[in-house]
N, C-alpha and C positions, 0 to 999 in steps of 0.2 A: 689177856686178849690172845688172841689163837694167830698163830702166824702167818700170814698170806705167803699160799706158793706162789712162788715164781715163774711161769709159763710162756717158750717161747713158742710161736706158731710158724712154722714155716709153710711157703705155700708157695707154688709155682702157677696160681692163679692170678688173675687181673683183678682191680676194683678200682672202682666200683661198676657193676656188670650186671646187665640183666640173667644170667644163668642162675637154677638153680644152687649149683656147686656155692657161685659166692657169695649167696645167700643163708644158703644153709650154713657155710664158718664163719659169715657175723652172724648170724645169729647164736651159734655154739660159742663164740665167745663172748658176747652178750651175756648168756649166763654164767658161764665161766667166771666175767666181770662180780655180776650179783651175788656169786657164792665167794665171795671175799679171795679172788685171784688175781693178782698183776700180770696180766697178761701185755708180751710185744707181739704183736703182729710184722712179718720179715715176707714180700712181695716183690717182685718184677714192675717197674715199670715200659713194660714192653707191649702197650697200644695208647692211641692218642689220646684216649682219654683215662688213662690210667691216674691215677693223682694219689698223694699219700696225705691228702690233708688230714686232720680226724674230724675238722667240721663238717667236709663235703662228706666222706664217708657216714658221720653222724645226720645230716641231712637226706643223704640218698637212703638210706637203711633205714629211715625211720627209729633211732633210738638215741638214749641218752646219757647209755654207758660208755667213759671215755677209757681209751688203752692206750699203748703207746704204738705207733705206726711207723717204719722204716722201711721204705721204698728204693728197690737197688735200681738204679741205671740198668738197662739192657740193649746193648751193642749188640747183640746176637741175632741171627736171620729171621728166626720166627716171630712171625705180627708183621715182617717186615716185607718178604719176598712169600708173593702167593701161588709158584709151585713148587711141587714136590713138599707140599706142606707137614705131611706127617713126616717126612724125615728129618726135616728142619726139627720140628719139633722135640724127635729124640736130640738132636745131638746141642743142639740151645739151652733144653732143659737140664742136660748132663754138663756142660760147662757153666751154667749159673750156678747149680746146688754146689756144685765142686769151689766155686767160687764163695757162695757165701756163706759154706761153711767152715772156712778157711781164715777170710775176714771180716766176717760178718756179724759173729758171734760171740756172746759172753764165757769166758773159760769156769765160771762161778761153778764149785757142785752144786748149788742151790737149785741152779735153772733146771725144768724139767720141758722137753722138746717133744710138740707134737706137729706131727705133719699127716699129710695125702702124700704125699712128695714122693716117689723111690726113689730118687737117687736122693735127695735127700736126708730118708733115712738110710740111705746106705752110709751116706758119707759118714752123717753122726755115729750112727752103731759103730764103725769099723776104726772111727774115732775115739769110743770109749764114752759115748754121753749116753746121760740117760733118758731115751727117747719111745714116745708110745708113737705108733703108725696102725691110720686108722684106715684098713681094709672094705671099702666100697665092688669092689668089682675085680677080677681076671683078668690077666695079660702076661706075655712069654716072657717080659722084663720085672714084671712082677713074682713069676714062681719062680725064676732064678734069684731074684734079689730075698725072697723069704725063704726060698729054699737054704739057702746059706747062711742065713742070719736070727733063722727061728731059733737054735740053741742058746744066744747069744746072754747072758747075765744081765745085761744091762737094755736090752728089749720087751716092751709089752706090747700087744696088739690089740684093738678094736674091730671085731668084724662088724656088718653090718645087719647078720641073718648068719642063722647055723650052718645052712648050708653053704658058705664058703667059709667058716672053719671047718667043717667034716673036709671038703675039699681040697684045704691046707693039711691035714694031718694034723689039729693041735687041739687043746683041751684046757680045761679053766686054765690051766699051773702059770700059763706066762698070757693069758688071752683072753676076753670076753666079750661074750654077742651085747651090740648095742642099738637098736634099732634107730631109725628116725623118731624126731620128738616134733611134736607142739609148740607154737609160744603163745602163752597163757595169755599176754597182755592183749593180743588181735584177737581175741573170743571173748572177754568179758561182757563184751556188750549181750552177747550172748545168752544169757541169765535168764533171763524172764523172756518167755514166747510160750505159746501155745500148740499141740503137738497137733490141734487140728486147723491150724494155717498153716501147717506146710504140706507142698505138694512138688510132686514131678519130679523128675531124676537130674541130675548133675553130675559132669566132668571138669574135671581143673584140672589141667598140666599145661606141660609143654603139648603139643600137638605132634611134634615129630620127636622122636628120641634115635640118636646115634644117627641120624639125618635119613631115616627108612620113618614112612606111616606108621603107627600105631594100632590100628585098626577102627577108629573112629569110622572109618568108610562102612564099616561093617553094621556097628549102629545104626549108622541114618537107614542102610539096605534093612535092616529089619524092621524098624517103625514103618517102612515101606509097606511089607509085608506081612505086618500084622495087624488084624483090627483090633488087638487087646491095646499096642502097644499107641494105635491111633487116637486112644481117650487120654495119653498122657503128654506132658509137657517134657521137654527136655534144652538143656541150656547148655552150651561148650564152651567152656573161659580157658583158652589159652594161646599163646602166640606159637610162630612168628607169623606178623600178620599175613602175608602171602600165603601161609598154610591154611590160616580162616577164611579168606578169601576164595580161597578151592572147596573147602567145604559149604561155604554161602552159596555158590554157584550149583556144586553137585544137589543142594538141599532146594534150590529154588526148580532146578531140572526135575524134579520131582515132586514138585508140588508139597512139600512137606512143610512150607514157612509158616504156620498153623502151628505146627507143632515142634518145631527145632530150631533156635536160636544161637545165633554162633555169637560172642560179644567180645571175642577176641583175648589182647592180656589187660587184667586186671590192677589195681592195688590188692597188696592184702586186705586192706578194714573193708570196701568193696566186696572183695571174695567174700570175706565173715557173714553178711550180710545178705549173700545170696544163699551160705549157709543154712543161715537163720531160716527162711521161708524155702528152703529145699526137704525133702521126703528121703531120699537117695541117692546116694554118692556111688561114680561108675568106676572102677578098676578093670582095665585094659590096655592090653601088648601086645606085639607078636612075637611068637615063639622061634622068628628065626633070629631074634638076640639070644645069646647064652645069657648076658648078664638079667635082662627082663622075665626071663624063662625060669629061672633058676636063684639070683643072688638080688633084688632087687629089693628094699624095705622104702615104700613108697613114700613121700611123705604125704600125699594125698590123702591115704590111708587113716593114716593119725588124725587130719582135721577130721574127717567124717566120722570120724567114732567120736572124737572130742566135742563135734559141734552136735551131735546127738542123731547122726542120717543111721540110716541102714545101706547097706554096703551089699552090692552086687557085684562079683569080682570073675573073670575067666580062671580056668581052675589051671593054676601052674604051681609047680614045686612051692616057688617064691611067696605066693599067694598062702599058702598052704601052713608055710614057718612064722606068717606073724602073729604077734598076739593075740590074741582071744580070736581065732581065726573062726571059730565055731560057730562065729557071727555074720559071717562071710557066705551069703548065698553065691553059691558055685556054678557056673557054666561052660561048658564045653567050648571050646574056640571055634569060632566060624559058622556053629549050628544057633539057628534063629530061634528055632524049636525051645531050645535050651537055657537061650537069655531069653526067651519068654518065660517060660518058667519058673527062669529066676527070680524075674520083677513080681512075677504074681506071690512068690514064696518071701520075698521083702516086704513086697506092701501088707503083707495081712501077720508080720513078726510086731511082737511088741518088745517095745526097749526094758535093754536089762538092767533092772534094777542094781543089781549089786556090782557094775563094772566100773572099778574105779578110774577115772579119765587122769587123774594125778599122774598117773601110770607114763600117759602117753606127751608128758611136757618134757620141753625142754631144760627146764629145771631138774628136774630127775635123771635128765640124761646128763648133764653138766655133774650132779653130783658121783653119779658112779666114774665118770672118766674123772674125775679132779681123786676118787681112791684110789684108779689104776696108778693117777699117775703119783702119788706118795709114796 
């Protein structure tokens, strides 16, 4: 029998949380789990509802893969005093990781250590473990901290999208692009439908990213504006709910509640569902984030090619690097003109046959990181 690695997770995130973030690493270790890895999960508890049970975690996450959970105490300001909150932040998060990885941790070579974490991985790396750090997004504590530690023997990296390894200056030898994945299990149902019951477009996210709009406002203004766009249905699944609530009100101002639906946040088996009888999946940002513009690998993205929509996307670098992007009807940011076009160029695309969706699960991405990290 094949030996299970050992995997420790470090994470300077809360759980259990409605954010995508702590979602997205139960779910990565979810798989992790299923591909035969022992994985500890090593977390903060530094908000009131932080808990390290692994029931409550296994009940709020919906799943039924069990790991082992260690939950550290957090004395430290942030969660606690709400201003000057980003500085709190840097300096909380640099005396945890300093801390728990000092006491916190197994001295085993066996264990192999993945984090989001910088300091995190700083401490490890500078430590001598062997640790993968998985590259989502830019920051000036981040290009110091890889600046210094990309040569390092005992580091590998995960980016998220090419373009921020081109960005870092690195190449397969210590690092590899991993996009967001799928999970398999919340699309099953999915199987059997009919390609001519589904209709009308569709967005799932958050509503606001990095606490600036999205451009959803820009949406509703074009179905405003166009009579193409006024034969079609459209549905927005995401929170926080005060953000839906502004868009309900700008939609009713306009007389558009005929055709744009706002139902706020969802379940995932919910979202699958609204999949299932949706036509098109919407991909949009604005381009005064760097990270959105440029290094973003949505997971939105993923379900909609998984669950079989076509994909009408604003045209950004980010948009550009993900897989099978050739699928991706492009439009101009801000031009009406444009995502007109796009939709009429999605609705009349037939699906491609030969694109394999295994591609885009979380299974697959658990397997390539569980090689990095051997």
């Amino acid at each position: 029998m094949k030996t299970k690695q050992q995997i420790c997770y470090i994470t300077y995130q809360s759980f259990p949380a409605e954010t995508a973030n702590s979602l997205q690493t139960i779910s990565n270790i979810k798989y992790l789990v299923k591909n035969n890895a022992n994985v500890k999960l090593i977390f903060p508890l530094r908000e009131k509802n932080s808990d390290d049970s692994i029931k409550k975690i296994m009940e709020y996450y919906s799943i039924d893969e069990k790991f082992i959970i260690v939950g550290v105490k957090h004395f430290l300001p942030f969660g606690k005093i709400k201003f000057l909150e980003g500085f709190f932040f840097h300096i909380s998060h640099f005396l945890w990781s300093l801390f728990v990885t000092i006491f916190k941790i197994d001295k085993s070579e066996e264990i192999k250590y993945l984090t989001r974490s910088d300091w995190v991985f700083y401490f490890l790396a500078k430590r001598g473990f062997n640790v993968v750090f998985e590259c989502h997004q830019t920051s000036k504590i981040r290009d110091f901290i890889i600046g210094r530690l990309k040569k390092y023997k005992n580091v590998r990296f995960i980016f998220l999208n090419s373009n921020l390894q081109t960005y870092y200056k690195m190449n397969d030898s210590n690092s590899e692009v991993i996009h967001n994945g799928v999970d398999e299990e919340i699309f099953m149902r999915l199987n059997n439908f009919s390609e001519n019951e589904r209709e009308g477009l569709v967005f799932v996210g958050n509503l606001k990213r990095f606490n600036k709009n999205r451009g959803l406002e820009f949406i509703i203004e074009a179905f405003k504006k166009s009579s193409f766009l006024q034969d079609k249905k459209l549905l927005i699944v995401g929170g926080p709910e005060q953000e839906a609530q502004k868009l309900k009100d700008k939609i009713s101002k306009l007389n558009l509640t005929e055709n744009i639906t706002v139902l706020g946040r969802l379940g995932r088996f919910e979202i699958a569902e609204i999949y299932k009888n949706s036509n098109i999946g919407i991909l949009i940002n604005s381009s005064s984030n760097q990270h959105s513009y440029e290094f973003t690998s949505p997971l939105k993205y993923f379900e909609y090619m998984y669950a079989g929509l076509k994909v009408v996307g604003v045209d950004f670098p980010s948009h550009r690097v993900l897989p099978n992007s050739s699928e991706i009807s492009f439009f101009e940011e801000n031009s009406i003109s444009s995502f007109e076009n796009a939709v009429m160029t999605a609705t009349k695309k037939k699906k491609t046959d030969n694109l394999d969706i295994k591609d885009f699960s979380l299974d697959v991405r658990a397997k390539k990181i569980l090689k990095l990290l051997s």
